[in-house]
N, C-alpha and C positions, 0 to 999 in steps of 0.2 A: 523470485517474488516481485520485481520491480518491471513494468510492463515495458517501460522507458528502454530498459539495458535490455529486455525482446527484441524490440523493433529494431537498435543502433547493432546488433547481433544478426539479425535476420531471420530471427524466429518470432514472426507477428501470427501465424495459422495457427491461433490460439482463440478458444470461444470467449475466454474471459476478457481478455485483450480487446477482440471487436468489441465485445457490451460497454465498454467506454467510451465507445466513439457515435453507439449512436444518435446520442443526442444533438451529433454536431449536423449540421446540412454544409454546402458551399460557402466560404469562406475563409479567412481568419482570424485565427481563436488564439488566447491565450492559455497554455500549457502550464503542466503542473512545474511550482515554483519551491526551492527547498536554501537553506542557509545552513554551513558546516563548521562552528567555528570550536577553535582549540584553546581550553584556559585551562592552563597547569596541566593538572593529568584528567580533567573532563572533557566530552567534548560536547560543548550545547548547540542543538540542531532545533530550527523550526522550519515549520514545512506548509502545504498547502494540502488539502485535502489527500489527495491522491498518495501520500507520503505514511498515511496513519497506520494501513497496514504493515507496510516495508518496516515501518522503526517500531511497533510493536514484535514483529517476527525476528529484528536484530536482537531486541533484549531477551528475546525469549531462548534463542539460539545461542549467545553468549552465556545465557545461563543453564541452558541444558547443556551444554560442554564438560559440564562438571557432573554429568552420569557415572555411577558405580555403574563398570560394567556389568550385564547382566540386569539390573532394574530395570524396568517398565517405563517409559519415558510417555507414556497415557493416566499413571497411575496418578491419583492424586494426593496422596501419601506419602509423595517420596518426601523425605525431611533436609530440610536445609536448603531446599532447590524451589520454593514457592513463588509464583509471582504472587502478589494482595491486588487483586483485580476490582475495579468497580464501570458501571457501562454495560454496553447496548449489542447486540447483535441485529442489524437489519438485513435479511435473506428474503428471496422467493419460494429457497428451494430446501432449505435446512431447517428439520422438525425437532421436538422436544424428545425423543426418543434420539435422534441420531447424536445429540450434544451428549446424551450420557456415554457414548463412545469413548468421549473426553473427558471423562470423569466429571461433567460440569450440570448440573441442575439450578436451571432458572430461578430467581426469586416473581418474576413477573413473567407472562409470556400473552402476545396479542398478534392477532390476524386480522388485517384490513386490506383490500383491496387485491388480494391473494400478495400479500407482503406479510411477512413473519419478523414480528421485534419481540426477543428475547431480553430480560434487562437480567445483569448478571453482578454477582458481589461473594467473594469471598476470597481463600487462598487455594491455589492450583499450579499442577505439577508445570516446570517450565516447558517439560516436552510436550506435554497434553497441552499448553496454548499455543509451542511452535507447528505443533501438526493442525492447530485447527485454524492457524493463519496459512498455511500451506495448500489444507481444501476447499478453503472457503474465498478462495482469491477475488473470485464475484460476487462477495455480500462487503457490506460496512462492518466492520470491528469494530466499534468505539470506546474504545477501555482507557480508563486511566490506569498506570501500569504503577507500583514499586515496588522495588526489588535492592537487591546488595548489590545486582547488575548496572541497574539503568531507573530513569524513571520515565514516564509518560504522561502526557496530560492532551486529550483531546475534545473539540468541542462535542456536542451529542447530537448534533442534529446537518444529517447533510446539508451539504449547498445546494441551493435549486438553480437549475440549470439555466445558464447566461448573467448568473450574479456575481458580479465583481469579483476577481481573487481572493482570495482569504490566504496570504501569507504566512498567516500563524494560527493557523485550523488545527495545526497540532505542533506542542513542541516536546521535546527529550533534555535528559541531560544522563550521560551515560559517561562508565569510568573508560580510563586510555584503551580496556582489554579487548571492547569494542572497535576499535580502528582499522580495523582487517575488514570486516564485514562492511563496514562503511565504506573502504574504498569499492571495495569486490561490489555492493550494491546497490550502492548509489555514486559516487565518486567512480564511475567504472572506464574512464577517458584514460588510453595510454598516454604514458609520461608525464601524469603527474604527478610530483614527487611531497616532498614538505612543504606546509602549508599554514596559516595560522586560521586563513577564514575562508571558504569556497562561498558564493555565493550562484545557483545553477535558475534558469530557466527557460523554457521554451513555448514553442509557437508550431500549433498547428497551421498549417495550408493547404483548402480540401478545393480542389478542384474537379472529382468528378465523383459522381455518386453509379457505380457499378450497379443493377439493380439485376437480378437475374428472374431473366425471361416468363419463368410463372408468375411473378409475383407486380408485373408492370402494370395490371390494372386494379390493383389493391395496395389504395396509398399507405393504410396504414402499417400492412405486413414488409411492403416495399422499404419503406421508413427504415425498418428493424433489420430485413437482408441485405439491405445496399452494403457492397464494401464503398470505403472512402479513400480513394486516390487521392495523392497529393506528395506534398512535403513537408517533415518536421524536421524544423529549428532549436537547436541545442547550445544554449550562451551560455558560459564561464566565467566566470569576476574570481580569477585565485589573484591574492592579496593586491588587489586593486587593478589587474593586468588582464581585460577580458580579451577572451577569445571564442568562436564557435565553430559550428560544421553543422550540417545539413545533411539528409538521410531520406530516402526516398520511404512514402507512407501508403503503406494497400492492406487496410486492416477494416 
Protein backbone atom coordinates (compact mmCIF):
# COMPACT_ATOMS: atom_id res chain seq x y z
CA UNK A 1 0.00 0.00 0.00
CA UNK A 2 2.64 2.58 0.82
CA UNK A 3 4.35 3.85 -2.53
CA UNK A 4 7.36 5.03 -0.23
CA UNK A 5 8.26 1.27 0.89
CA UNK A 6 7.86 0.57 -3.40
CA UNK A 7 10.40 2.78 -4.30
CA UNK A 8 13.00 2.15 -1.00
CA UNK A 9 12.28 -1.88 -2.30
CA UNK A 10 12.75 -1.26 -5.95
CA UNK A 11 9.52 -1.81 -7.01
CA UNK A 12 8.63 1.94 -8.44
CA UNK A 13 7.15 0.19 -12.38
CA UNK A 14 3.92 0.78 -10.94
CA UNK A 15 1.20 3.07 -12.71
CA UNK A 16 -0.25 4.32 -9.60
CA UNK A 17 3.26 5.12 -8.16
CA UNK A 18 4.02 7.35 -11.42
CA UNK A 19 0.51 9.23 -11.12
CA UNK A 20 2.07 10.94 -7.95
CA UNK A 21 4.77 12.28 -9.37
CA UNK A 22 3.39 13.95 -12.16
CA UNK A 23 2.65 16.90 -10.86
CA UNK A 24 6.30 17.60 -9.97
CA UNK A 25 8.64 19.12 -12.87
CA UNK A 26 12.66 19.73 -12.01
CA UNK A 27 13.34 20.50 -8.69
CA UNK A 28 13.01 19.96 -4.98
CA UNK A 29 9.94 19.18 -3.44
CA UNK A 30 9.01 18.32 -0.12
CA UNK A 31 7.72 14.63 0.38
CA UNK A 32 5.08 13.10 2.20
CA UNK A 33 5.49 13.61 6.08
CA UNK A 34 4.00 11.19 8.85
CA UNK A 35 4.56 11.20 13.07
CA UNK A 36 4.29 7.70 15.03
CA UNK A 37 3.90 8.02 18.49
CA UNK A 38 3.23 5.32 21.30
CA UNK A 39 0.86 6.18 24.61
CA UNK A 40 0.05 3.36 26.85
CA UNK A 41 -1.37 0.68 24.51
CA UNK A 42 -2.59 3.35 21.48
CA UNK A 43 -0.59 4.37 19.02
CA UNK A 44 -1.46 8.13 17.70
CA UNK A 45 -0.29 8.83 14.19
CA UNK A 46 -0.71 12.06 12.06
CA UNK A 47 0.27 12.24 8.65
CA UNK A 48 0.34 14.31 5.57
CA UNK A 49 -1.86 13.63 2.62
CA UNK A 50 -0.21 10.84 1.07
CA UNK A 51 -0.51 8.72 4.47
CA UNK A 52 -4.71 8.72 4.23
CA UNK A 53 -4.82 5.63 2.36
CA UNK A 54 -2.05 3.57 4.19
CA UNK A 55 -3.85 4.12 7.75
CA UNK A 56 -7.13 3.67 6.50
CA UNK A 57 -6.08 0.14 4.75
CA UNK A 58 -4.09 -0.57 8.40
CA UNK A 59 -7.41 -0.45 10.37
CA UNK A 60 -9.32 -2.00 7.93
CA UNK A 61 -6.71 -5.02 7.72
CA UNK A 62 -6.36 -5.16 11.51
CA UNK A 63 -9.84 -5.55 11.68
CA UNK A 64 -10.46 -7.97 8.91
CA UNK A 65 -7.97 -10.33 10.78
CA UNK A 66 -10.72 -11.24 12.88
CA UNK A 67 -12.62 -13.24 9.64
CA UNK A 68 -14.64 -16.48 10.46
CA UNK A 69 -13.04 -18.54 8.12
CA UNK A 70 -15.16 -19.15 5.29
CA UNK A 71 -17.04 -15.43 5.32
CA UNK A 72 -17.00 -13.18 2.72
CA UNK A 73 -14.59 -10.37 3.46
CA UNK A 74 -16.85 -8.16 0.43
CA UNK A 75 -19.89 -8.94 2.42
CA UNK A 76 -21.29 -6.20 4.10
CA UNK A 77 -23.13 -8.13 6.79
CA UNK A 78 -20.52 -9.52 8.30
CA UNK A 79 -21.34 -8.80 12.17
CA UNK A 80 -19.08 -7.61 14.62
CA UNK A 81 -16.39 -6.75 12.04
CA UNK A 82 -18.01 -2.97 10.72
CA UNK A 83 -16.06 -0.02 10.08
CA UNK A 84 -19.00 3.27 10.55
CA UNK A 85 -17.51 5.16 7.59
CA UNK A 86 -18.29 8.73 6.76
CA UNK A 87 -16.42 10.68 3.36
CA UNK A 88 -15.54 10.84 -0.05
CA UNK A 89 -14.35 8.75 -2.79
CA UNK A 90 -12.49 11.02 -5.49
CA UNK A 91 -11.53 8.53 -8.74
CA UNK A 92 -11.27 9.11 -12.59
CA UNK A 93 -11.81 5.65 -13.14
CA UNK A 94 -14.32 3.98 -10.51
CA UNK A 95 -18.21 3.97 -11.30
CA UNK A 96 -21.19 3.56 -9.08
CA UNK A 97 -21.84 0.08 -10.44
CA UNK A 98 -18.27 -1.16 -9.59
CA UNK A 99 -18.48 0.22 -5.63
CA UNK A 100 -21.44 -2.25 -5.27
CA UNK A 101 -18.60 -4.92 -5.78
CA UNK A 102 -17.87 -3.69 -2.19
CA UNK A 103 -20.92 -3.92 -0.82
CA UNK A 104 -21.03 -0.03 -0.80
CA UNK A 105 -23.78 2.32 -2.37
CA UNK A 106 -23.24 6.01 -2.46
CA UNK A 107 -25.48 8.46 -0.64
CA UNK A 108 -24.19 11.23 -3.23
CA UNK A 109 -22.38 10.58 -6.31
CA UNK A 110 -20.93 13.57 -9.06
CA UNK A 111 -18.85 13.84 -12.25
CA UNK A 112 -16.99 16.87 -13.20
CA UNK A 113 -14.39 17.29 -15.28
CA UNK A 114 -14.22 13.38 -16.08
CA UNK A 115 -13.45 13.07 -12.08
CA UNK A 116 -15.88 10.89 -10.19
CA UNK A 117 -16.76 11.93 -6.18
CA UNK A 118 -18.76 9.42 -4.57
CA UNK A 119 -19.74 10.70 -0.88
CA UNK A 120 -20.19 7.66 1.18
CA UNK A 121 -21.86 7.04 4.98
CA UNK A 122 -22.70 4.05 6.70
CA UNK A 123 -21.35 0.73 8.29
CA UNK A 124 -19.25 -1.82 6.17
CA UNK A 125 -17.60 -5.15 6.13
CA UNK A 126 -13.80 -4.44 7.25
CA UNK A 127 -12.67 -6.59 4.35
CA UNK A 128 -14.96 -4.86 1.80
CA UNK A 129 -13.06 -1.41 2.66
CA UNK A 130 -9.54 -3.25 2.89
CA UNK A 131 -10.12 -4.46 -0.74
CA UNK A 132 -11.43 -1.31 -1.97
CA UNK A 133 -8.17 0.49 -0.41
CA UNK A 134 -6.13 -2.21 -2.16
CA UNK A 135 -7.84 -1.29 -5.85
CA UNK A 136 -8.22 1.97 -5.70
CA UNK A 137 -4.57 2.94 -4.86
CA UNK A 138 -4.92 5.89 -7.48
CA UNK A 139 -8.08 7.58 -6.20
CA UNK A 140 -8.47 9.66 -2.81
CA UNK A 141 -10.24 7.76 0.04
CA UNK A 142 -11.31 10.30 2.35
CA UNK A 143 -13.12 8.57 5.24
CA UNK A 144 -13.42 9.11 8.59
CA UNK A 145 -13.07 5.70 9.91
CA UNK A 146 -14.41 4.15 13.72
CA UNK A 147 -13.99 1.11 14.69
CA UNK A 148 -13.15 -1.30 17.89
CA UNK A 149 -9.84 -1.23 15.71
CA UNK A 150 -8.60 2.10 15.12
CA UNK A 151 -10.13 5.44 14.41
CA UNK A 152 -9.60 7.91 11.44
CA UNK A 153 -10.14 11.41 10.75
CA UNK A 154 -9.18 12.98 7.44
CA UNK A 155 -9.56 16.33 5.84
CA UNK A 156 -12.07 16.11 2.72
CA UNK A 157 -10.78 18.11 0.31
CA UNK A 158 -7.15 17.32 -1.47
CA UNK A 159 -4.23 19.53 -1.38
CA UNK A 160 -3.61 21.40 -4.59
CA UNK A 161 -0.61 21.05 -5.93
CA UNK A 162 2.63 23.10 -4.67
CA UNK A 163 0.49 24.04 -1.30
CA UNK A 164 2.42 24.10 1.69
CA UNK A 165 2.52 20.57 3.71
CA UNK A 166 -0.37 19.77 5.58
CA UNK A 167 1.17 17.53 8.43
CA UNK A 168 -2.04 16.68 9.87
CA UNK A 169 -4.26 16.12 6.71
CA UNK A 170 -5.02 13.01 8.52
CA UNK A 171 -4.70 11.52 11.85
CA UNK A 172 -5.42 7.90 13.76
CA UNK A 173 -5.41 6.57 16.93
CA UNK A 174 -5.36 3.02 16.74
CA UNK A 175 -5.03 0.06 19.71
CA UNK A 176 -1.25 -1.70 20.36
CA UNK A 177 -2.84 -4.77 17.86
CA UNK A 178 -1.83 -2.58 15.11
CA UNK A 179 1.92 -2.24 15.63
CA UNK A 180 2.94 -4.88 13.16
CA UNK A 181 1.34 -3.42 10.27
CA UNK A 182 2.94 -0.07 11.21
CA UNK A 183 6.18 -1.09 11.21
CA UNK A 184 5.87 -3.63 8.03
CA UNK A 185 4.20 -0.24 6.34
CA UNK A 186 5.18 2.61 7.16
CA UNK A 187 8.05 2.26 9.78
CA UNK A 188 9.61 -0.26 7.17
CA UNK A 189 13.60 0.89 7.91
CA UNK A 190 15.75 -2.12 9.13
CA UNK A 191 16.77 -1.99 12.84
CA UNK A 192 14.40 -0.29 14.13
CA UNK A 193 13.61 -1.52 17.22
CA UNK A 194 11.33 0.20 20.34
CA UNK A 195 10.34 3.41 20.18
CA UNK A 196 8.04 5.88 21.86
CA UNK A 197 7.74 8.60 19.01
CA UNK A 198 9.13 8.21 15.15
CA UNK A 199 8.87 11.28 13.44
CA UNK A 200 9.63 10.46 9.14
CA UNK A 201 9.92 12.79 6.23
CA UNK A 202 11.23 13.23 2.85
CA UNK A 203 12.38 14.97 -0.09
CA UNK A 204 11.92 14.65 -3.59
CA UNK A 205 15.16 15.60 -6.07
CA UNK A 206 13.96 15.60 -9.84
CA UNK A 207 16.51 16.12 -11.88
CA UNK A 208 15.56 14.90 -15.28
CA UNK A 209 12.42 14.66 -16.89
CA UNK A 210 12.64 11.18 -19.33
CA UNK A 211 10.03 12.12 -21.95
CA UNK A 212 9.64 9.37 -24.40
CA UNK A 213 10.19 9.96 -27.99
CA UNK A 214 6.45 10.23 -29.40
CA UNK A 215 5.41 12.30 -27.09
CA UNK A 216 8.35 15.45 -27.37
CA UNK A 217 6.24 17.53 -29.30
CA UNK A 218 3.05 17.48 -27.19
CA UNK A 219 3.72 19.32 -23.94
CA UNK A 220 0.87 18.33 -22.42
CA UNK A 221 0.86 14.41 -23.06
CA UNK A 222 4.76 14.91 -22.44
CA UNK A 223 3.83 16.37 -18.93
CA UNK A 224 1.98 13.13 -17.94
CA UNK A 225 4.71 10.43 -19.74
CA UNK A 226 7.90 11.89 -18.45
CA UNK A 227 9.36 9.47 -15.87
CA UNK A 228 11.28 11.64 -13.15
CA UNK A 229 14.85 10.77 -12.48
CA UNK A 230 16.38 11.85 -9.47
CA UNK A 231 16.65 11.19 -5.77
CA UNK A 232 14.50 10.69 -2.72
CA UNK A 233 15.43 11.56 0.80
CA UNK A 234 14.13 9.60 3.64
CA UNK A 235 14.76 11.47 7.41
CA UNK A 236 14.14 9.84 10.76
CA UNK A 237 13.69 11.64 14.14
CA UNK A 238 13.28 8.10 16.55
CA UNK A 239 13.15 9.49 19.94
CA UNK A 240 14.91 12.63 19.32
CA UNK A 241 18.14 10.81 17.38
CA UNK A 242 17.69 11.44 13.44
CA UNK A 243 19.08 9.68 10.90
CA UNK A 244 18.48 9.23 6.98
CA UNK A 245 19.38 7.53 3.59
CA UNK A 246 18.88 8.33 0.20
CA UNK A 247 17.49 6.06 -2.71
CA UNK A 248 17.74 6.43 -6.20
CA UNK A 249 14.15 7.91 -8.02
CA UNK A 250 12.88 6.80 -11.75
CA UNK A 251 9.15 6.82 -11.34
Amino acid sequence: MNFLKEIFRGNSEQDYIHQKFVKYGRGEFEGPAITVKKTGNSINVKGSYDYSNILGWIIAKNSSQNLIRGQSPRSSETKGLGLKISGSIISKNLTEVSLEGYGIKPVKSKKKSGIFTFDIKGVFSSGSIKNLYEDLKDSAILFDISSEKGNLKTKKKIPNPGAKMDRQFCSASLNSSALNEIANEIIFDDGVGEFKEIKMSHRYLINELLIPEEYKNDPATARVKAKRKGIIKRILEIDGKITGKEHDLMV
